[in-house]
N, C-alpha and C positions, 0 to 999 in steps of 0.2 A: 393262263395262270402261271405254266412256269417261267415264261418269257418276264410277269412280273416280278416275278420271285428271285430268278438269274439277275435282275437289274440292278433290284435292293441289296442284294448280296456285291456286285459289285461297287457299286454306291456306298456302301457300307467300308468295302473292303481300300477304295481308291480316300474315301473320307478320314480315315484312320491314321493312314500314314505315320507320322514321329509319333511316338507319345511318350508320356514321362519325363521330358528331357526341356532343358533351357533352352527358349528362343530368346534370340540376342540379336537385337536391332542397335548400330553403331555406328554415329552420325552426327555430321559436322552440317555447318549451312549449305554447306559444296558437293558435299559428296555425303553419300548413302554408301557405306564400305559392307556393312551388315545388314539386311532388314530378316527378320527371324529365322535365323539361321541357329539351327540346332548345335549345342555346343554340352559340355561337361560343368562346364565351370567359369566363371569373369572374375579376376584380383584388377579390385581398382582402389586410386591414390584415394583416399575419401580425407576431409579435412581434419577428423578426427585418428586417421589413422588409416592405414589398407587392411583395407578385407574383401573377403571372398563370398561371392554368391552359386549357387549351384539351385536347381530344382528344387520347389517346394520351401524357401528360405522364406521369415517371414517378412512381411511386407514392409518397404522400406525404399523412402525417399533422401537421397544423400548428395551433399555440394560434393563434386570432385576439384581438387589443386592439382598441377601439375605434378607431373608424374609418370611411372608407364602403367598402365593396361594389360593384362595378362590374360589370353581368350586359351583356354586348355577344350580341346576336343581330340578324344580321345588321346593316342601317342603323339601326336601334332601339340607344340606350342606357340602361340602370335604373339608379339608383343607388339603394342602402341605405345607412342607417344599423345597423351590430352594435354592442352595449356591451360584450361577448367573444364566444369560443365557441369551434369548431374546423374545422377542413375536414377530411374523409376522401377522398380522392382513390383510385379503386378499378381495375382494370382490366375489358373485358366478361366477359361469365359466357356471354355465346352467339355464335354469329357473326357479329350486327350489326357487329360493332367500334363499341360503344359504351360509351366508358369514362363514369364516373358520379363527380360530384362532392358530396359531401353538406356543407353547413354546417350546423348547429347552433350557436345563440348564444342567449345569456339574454334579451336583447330586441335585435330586426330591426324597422324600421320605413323607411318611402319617408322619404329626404331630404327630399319636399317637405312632408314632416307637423312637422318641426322647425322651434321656434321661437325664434330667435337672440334674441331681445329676452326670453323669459321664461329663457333659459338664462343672459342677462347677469345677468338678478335674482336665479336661485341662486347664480351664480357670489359675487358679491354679499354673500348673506344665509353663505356658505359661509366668506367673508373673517372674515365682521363678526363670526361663530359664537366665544365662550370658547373656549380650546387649555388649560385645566388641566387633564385628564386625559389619559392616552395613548391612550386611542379615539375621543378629541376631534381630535387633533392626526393620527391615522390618517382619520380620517372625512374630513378636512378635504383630507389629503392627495389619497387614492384619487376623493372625490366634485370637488376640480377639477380633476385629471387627466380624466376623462371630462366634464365638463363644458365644460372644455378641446376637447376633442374634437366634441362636440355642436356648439358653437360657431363651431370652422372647415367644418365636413360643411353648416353652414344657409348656409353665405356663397354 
């Protein structure tokens, strides 16, 4: 009996682990950079605006635009760069109290991987591009908006 008792207690005690706290899974097609990894807090671009998620926030599904990413855990802060994607903001599923934030974006990369002087050159070659066509004059649009952004994320 106390051999069961010792088990449930540890079982109990190894099951418990984080609680209260944001899991944050963050992820691109390629790479898996985050999968619930306990965090404070995620500021992301949302198309209405940035804002910030923390534990317990209410549920909430949101397009992300280019932009940076801001993962705050504890005194440590990360910053990414998303070119879009989406947040799923979810409630726990057990009694942690551990509510889960998932991002998904086309491409995630560390702000320090950008580079502001070859993004001036596309910016650039993006200007100097022919507009006679109407997917010229879209291409041209959509790729300096985001490069746009690339741009301010490396300063």
């Amino acid at each position: 009996m106390a051999l069961r008792i010792a088990r449930l207690l540890r079982f109990a005690s190894e099951a418990s682990g984080t609680t209260n706290r944001l899991l944050l899974t963050l992820s691109s097609p390629g790479e898996a950079i985050y999968v619930n990894k306990p965090v404070d807090s995620v500021t992301v671009p949302g198309t209405e605006g940035v804002f910030t998620v923390t534990n317990n926030h209410s549920l909430i599904v949101s397009q992300l635009k280019a932009g940076v990413i801001n993962i705050k855990e504890g005194s440590e802060n990360k910053d990414f760069f998303i070119s879009d994607g989406f947040l799923f903001f979810n409630h726990p599923t057990d009694a942690s109290g551990c509510c889960t934030a998932e991002v998904s974006g086309v491409e995630i990369v560390p702000t320090s991987a950008l580079d502001k002087d070859r993004a001036a050159q596309v910016l650039s070659e993006l200007m100097a591009a022919p507009k006679d066509l109407e997917w010229d004059r879209t291409r041209a649009q959509l790729g300096t908006a985001l490069v746009n952004q690339v741009i301010k994320a490396a300063e």
